[in-house]
C-alpha positions in Angstrom: 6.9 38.0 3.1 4.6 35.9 0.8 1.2 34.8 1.3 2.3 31.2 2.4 4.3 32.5 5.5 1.2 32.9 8.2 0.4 29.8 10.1 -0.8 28.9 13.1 2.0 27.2 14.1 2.2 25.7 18.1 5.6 25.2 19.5 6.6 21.4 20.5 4.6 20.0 17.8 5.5 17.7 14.6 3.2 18.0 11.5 3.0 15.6 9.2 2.9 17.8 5.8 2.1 15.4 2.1 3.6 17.0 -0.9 2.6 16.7 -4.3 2.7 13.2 -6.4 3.8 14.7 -9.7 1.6 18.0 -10.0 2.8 20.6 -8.1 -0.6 22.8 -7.9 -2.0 19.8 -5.8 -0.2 20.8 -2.8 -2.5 22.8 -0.6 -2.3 26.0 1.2 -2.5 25.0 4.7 0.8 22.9 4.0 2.7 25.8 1.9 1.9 28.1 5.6 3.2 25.4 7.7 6.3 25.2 5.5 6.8 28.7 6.0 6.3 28.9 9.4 8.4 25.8 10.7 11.2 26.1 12.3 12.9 22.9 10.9 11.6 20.8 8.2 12.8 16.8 8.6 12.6 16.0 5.0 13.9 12.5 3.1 15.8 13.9 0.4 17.0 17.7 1.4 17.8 18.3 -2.0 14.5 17.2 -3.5 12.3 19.1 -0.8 14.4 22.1 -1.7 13.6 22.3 -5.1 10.0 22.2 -4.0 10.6 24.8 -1.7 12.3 27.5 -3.9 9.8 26.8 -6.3 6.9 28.2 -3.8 9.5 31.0 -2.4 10.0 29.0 1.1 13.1 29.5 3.1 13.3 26.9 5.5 16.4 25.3 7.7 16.1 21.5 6.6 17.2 18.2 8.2 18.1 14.6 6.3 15.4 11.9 7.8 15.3 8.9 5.8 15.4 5.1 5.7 19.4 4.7 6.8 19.2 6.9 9.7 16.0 7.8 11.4 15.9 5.6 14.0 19.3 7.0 14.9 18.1 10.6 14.1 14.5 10.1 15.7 15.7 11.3 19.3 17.7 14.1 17.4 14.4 15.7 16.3 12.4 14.5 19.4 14.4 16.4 21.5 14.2 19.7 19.5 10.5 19.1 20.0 10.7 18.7 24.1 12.6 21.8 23.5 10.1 23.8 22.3 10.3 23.5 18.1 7.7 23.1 15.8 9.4 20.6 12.9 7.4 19.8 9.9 8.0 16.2 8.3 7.8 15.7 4.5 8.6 12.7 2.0 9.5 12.7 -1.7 6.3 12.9 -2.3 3.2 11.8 -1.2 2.0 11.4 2.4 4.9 10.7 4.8 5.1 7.6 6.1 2.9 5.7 3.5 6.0 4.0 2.1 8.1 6.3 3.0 10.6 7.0 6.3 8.6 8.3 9.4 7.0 5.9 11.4 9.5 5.7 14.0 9.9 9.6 14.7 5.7 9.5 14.9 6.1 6.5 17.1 8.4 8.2 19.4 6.5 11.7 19.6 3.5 9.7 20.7 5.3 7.8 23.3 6.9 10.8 24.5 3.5 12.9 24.3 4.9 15.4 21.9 1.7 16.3 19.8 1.2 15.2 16.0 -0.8 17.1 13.7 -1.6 15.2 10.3 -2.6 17.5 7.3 -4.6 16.0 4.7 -3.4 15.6 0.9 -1.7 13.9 -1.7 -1.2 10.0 -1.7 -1.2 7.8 -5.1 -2.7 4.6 -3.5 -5.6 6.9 -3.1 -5.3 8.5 -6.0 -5.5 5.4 -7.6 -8.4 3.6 -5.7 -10.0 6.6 -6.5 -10.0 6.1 -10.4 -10.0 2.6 -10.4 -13.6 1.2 -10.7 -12.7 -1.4 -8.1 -15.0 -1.7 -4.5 -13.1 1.2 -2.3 -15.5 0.9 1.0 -13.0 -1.9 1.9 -9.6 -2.4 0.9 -6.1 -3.4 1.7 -3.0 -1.5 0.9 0.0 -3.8 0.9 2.8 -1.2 -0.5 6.0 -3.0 -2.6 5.6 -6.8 -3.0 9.1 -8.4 -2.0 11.9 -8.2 -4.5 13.1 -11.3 -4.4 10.5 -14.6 -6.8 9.7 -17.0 -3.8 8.6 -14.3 -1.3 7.1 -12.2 -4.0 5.1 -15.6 -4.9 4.5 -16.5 -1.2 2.8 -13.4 -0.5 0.5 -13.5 -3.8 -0.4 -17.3 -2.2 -1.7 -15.7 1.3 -3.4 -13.0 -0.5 -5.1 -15.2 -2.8 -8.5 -15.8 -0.6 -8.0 -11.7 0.0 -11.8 -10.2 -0.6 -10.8 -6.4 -0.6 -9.5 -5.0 -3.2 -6.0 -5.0 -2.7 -3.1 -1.4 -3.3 0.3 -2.3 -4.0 3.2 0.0 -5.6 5.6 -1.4 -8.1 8.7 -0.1 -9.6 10.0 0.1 -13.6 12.2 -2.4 -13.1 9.9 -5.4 -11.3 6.5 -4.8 -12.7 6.5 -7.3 -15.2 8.0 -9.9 -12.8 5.1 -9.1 -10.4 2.1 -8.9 -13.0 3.9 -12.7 -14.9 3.7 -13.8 -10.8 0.3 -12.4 -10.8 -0.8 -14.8 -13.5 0.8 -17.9 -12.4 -0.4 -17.6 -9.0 -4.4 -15.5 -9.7 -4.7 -16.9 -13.1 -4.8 -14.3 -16.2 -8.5 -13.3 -15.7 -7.6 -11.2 -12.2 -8.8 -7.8 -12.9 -5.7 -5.3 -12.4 -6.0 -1.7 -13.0 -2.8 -0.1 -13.9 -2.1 3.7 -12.7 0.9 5.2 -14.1 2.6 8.7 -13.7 -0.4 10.1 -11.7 -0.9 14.0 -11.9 2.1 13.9 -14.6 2.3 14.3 -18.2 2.1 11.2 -18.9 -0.8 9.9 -16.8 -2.0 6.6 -17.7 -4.8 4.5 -16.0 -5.4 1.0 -17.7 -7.4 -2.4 -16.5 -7.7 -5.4 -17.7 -7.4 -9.1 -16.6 -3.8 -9.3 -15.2 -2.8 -11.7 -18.5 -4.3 -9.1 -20.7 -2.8 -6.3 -18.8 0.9 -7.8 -19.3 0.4 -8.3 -22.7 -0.8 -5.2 -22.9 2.7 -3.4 -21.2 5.0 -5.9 -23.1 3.5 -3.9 -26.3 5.2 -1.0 -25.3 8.7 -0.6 -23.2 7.2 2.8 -21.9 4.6 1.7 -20.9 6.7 0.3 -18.0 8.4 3.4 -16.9 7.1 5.6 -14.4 5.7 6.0 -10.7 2.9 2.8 -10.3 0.4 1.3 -8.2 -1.5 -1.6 -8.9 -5.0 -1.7 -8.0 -6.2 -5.9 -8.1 -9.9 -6.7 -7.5 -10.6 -8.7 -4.2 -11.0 -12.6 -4.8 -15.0 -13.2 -5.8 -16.2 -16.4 -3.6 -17.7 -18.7 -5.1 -20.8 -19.6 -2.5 -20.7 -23.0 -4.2 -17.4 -23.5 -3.0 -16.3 -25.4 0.1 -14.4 -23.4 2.5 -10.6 -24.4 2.7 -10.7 -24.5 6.3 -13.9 -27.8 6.1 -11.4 -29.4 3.9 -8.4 -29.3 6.2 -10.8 -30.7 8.7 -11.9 -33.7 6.2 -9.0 -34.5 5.4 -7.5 -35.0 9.1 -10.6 -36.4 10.4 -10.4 -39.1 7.7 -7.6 -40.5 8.7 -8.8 -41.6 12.0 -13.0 -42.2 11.3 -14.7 -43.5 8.3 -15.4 -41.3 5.0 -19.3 -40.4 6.1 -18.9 -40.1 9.8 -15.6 -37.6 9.1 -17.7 -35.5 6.4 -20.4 -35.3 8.8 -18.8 -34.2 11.6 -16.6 -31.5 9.6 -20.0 -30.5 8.1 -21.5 -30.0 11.6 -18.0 -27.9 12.7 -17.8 -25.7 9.6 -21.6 -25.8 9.1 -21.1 -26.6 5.6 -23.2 -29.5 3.8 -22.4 -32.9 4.7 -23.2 -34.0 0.9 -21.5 -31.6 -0.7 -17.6 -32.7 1.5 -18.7 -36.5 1.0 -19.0 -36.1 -2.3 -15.6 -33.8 -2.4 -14.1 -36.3 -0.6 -15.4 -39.6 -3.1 -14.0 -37.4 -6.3 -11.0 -37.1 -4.5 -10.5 -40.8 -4.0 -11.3 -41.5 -7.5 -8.6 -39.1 -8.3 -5.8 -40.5 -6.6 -6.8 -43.7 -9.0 
């Protein structure tokens, strides 16, 4: 018996155990004990967790719970749990559930009042955030951006008003298609910090505008490799700037009411200047000249 096989383990009870990112001396104690004391371990790749494991001396009975079967295998495990189990969940690496299988096993232990007991550790969009030099008392984490150009586009449009600084995670093989998106739809001078291959070897943390920064990774084909999240500053208002929301409202009010009476009115809804949309609204005629 080792030192990581006491815990204070209660029966009918799921914990939610992170592993380590890259570095395996960042997992912690308390989740080494409640690996040993388990009596099942739901883990998304069996044969990953149990190289983890027999590197810390843990034997442990394991069960497959990943993306292609856990909402089929979710009342498996919940029912082991209404029996009277203790099962300890675990990802790849990381925190479960944060881009990774979980959520409905968690969803259905809470439904069903089976207890849920988080332990705290590893997670790279933290890890990330933390190192970045980006605003972290407000941000967004938005995981993989879609795969496919229009979506992956579409979803850089919504977030382009987005004040928090934003988390994603991007793979080897898409991150130059999502920092040249980046560009077209931010503009180059978005600042994008760059973490690679956190708590490995190779560790890399870079920022720079997004144009700069994919310049930057073209230099180098390894510089693409890797485990990455993207940390991209929130979009700076500019207070001189008339919100998009009075401009809608311009614009439909125009078509039934002269130019001053619809800027003052959206002016008086939006409680914006009534100058400032007039004069929008003249540049634009003069535009369409």
């Amino acid at each position: 018996m080792n030192q990581h096989d006491q815990a204070d383990i209660s029966a009918s009870t799921l914990y939610i155990v992170p592993t380590p990112i890259g570095n395996l001396g960042d997992i912690t104690q308390r989740a080494l004990a409640v690996l040993s004391s388990v009596d099942l371990i739901a883990a998304e790749d069996t044969r990953h967790t149990g190289l983890l494991l027999h590197h810390f001396g843990i034997s442990a009975k394991m069960y497959p719970l990943h993306d292609h079967n856990e909402q089929q295998k979710a009342e498996h495990l919940l029912s082991k749990l209404q029996e009277g189990q203790s099962i300890a969940l675990v990802s790849d690496a990381g925190t479960p559930l944060i881009n990774d299988p979980g959520y409905h096993l968690v969803r259905r232990c809470r439904e069903a009042g089976v207890r849920v007991v988080p332990l705290p550790g590893a997670c790279a969009a933290i890890a990330a955030l933390s190192a970045a030099g980006l605003p972290s008392d407000r941000f967004c984490y938005e995981g993989f951006l879609p795969a496919k150009t229009k979506s992956r586009k579409d979803t850089l449009q919504a977030l382009i008003e987005e004040p928090r600084t934003l988390i994603f995670y991007e793979s080897t093989h898409r991150l130059l298609d999502s920092l040249q998106d980046m560009v077209e739809v931010w503009g180059p001078d978005r600042y994008v910090v760059l973490a690679r291959e956190l708590t490995k070897t190779w560790e890399n943390i870079r920022g720079d505008g997004v144009g700069a920064l994919l310049a930057w990774v073209l230099e180098d084909e390894t510089r693409k490799r890797g485990e990455m999240v993207l940390i991209v500053e929130g979009h700076k208002a500019d207070t001189e700037a008339l919100p998009a929301e009075a401009l809608r409202t311009l614009a439909l009010l125009q078509k039934e009411l002269p130019l001053k009476k619809a800027a003052a009115l959206a002016a008086e809804i939006h409680g914006v200047k009534k100058n400032a949309l007039y004069k929008y609204a003249l540049d634009e005629q003069e535009g369409d000249k």
